[in-house]
N, C-alpha and C positions, 0 to 999 in steps of 0.2 A: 934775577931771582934774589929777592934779599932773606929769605926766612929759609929756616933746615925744612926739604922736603919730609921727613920723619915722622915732624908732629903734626899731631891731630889738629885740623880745622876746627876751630868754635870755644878753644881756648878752655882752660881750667875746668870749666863748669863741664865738658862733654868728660873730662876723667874723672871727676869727684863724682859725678850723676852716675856713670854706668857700672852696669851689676857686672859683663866682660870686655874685656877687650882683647881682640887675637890680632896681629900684628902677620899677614898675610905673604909672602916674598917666593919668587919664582925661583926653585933652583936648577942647579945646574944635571943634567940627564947623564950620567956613566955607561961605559958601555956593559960594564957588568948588571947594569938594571936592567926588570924583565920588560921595560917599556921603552920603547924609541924612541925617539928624537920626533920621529913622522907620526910616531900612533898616539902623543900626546904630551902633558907637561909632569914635571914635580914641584909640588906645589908644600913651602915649610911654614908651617906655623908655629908660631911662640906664643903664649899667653900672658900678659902681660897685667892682667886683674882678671880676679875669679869671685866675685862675691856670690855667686849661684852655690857651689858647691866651699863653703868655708872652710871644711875639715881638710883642704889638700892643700899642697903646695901650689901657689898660683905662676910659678915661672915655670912652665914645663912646656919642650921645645918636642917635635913629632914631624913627621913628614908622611905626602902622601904622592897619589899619580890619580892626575886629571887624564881620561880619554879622550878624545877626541868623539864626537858624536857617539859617544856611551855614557859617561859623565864620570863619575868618583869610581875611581878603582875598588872592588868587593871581593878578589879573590886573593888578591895580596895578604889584606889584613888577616883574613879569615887564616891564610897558611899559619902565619907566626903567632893566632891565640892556638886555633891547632898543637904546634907546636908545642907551644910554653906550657898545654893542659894535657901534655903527653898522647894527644890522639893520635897522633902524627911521629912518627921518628923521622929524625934525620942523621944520618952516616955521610959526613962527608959532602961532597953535591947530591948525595941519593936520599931522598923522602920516599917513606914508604908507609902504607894503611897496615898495620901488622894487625894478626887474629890474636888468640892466645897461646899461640906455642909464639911468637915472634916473626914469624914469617909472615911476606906481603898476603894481604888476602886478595881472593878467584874470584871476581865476579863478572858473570858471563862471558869466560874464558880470558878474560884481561887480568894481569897480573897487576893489584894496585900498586906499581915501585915508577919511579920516575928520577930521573939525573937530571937536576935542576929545576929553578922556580919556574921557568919560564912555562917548562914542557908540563909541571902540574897545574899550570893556570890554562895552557892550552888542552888539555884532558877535561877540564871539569868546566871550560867554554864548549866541549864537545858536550859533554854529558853534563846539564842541568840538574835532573834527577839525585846524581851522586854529590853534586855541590850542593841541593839543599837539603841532604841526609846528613852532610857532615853540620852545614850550617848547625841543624838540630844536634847533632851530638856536641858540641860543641856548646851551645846556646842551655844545653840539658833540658832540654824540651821532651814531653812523652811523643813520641811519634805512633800512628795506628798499627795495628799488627798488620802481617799480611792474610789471607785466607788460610795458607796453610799455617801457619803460626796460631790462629786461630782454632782452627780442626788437633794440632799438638795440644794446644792448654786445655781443651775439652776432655780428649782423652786421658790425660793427667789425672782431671778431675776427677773423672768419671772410675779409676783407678784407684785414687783415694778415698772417694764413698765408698765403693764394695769394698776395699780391705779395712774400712771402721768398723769398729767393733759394735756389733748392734745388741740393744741392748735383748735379755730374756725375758719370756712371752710368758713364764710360768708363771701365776699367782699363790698365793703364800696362804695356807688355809686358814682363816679366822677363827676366835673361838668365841661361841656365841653366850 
């Protein structure tokens, strides 16, 4: 081999021409990651030019997990914007969906609280449904109401029309 595996094939012109480049490197799997050694890889990326997007800094280093016959990990990332947008608490190992008093929220007698990433990516690999409700909250997406949600704002409504003040029917006698 006489040249540094590193660089790029095609010489000067393929880095002065391209709008990015991400510099692609397999790493090394921990046993504290929620992904195995067997269920798939980690995969780090560095960017190396960014002419796409010019307002940012173009050396910005990230990492992800490849699956195995699933493909790019989606519930990983999704926890830590979760997190970072306050949807999500986490205490320690424990993540939990809190309502507005603070406490994990009831749905359909499952307590949303979970000890560890792994055990909330394996919940919301059970339940689709509930990964793309946070998706949306998360995404701040409007999501549909549901029927009864529906039947609640009606009668809201319907509430606030009868207590408007309507106006009076009397006419004011003219003078001819």
């Amino acid at each position: 081999m006489s040249r540094d595996p590193l660089i790029i094939s095609g010489g000067h012109a393929i880095m002065y021409g391209a709008s990015i480049i991400l510099d692609l490197r397999k790493r090394f799997i921990q046993d504290s990651d929620p992904i195995s050694r067997d269920e798939g890889i980690k995969i780090g990326v560095t960017i190396k030019k960014n002419h796409c997007v010019p307002d940012r800094n173009p050396y910005v280093k990230t990492e992800y997990f490849a699956v195995f016959g699933e493909g790019i990990e989606q519930y990983l990332p999704l926890l830590d914007s979760a997190l970072s947008q306050g949807i999500l608490v986490q205490n320690g190992a424990f993540i939990k969906d809190p309502d507005a008093d603070g406490n994990p929220r009831v749905v359909n007698g499952d307590k949303l609280q979970w000890q560890g990433r792994e055990r909330w990516r394996n919940y919301c690999i059970d339940n689709p449904e509930y990964f793309e409700q946070l998706k949306a909250r998360v995404r701040g997406e409007i999501v549909n109401l549901t029927e009864e949600e529906i039947e609640e704002v009606k009668k809201e409504q319907n509430k606030i029309a009868a207590s408007a003040v309507k106006p009076s029917s009397k006419k004011k006698a003219t003078k001819k």
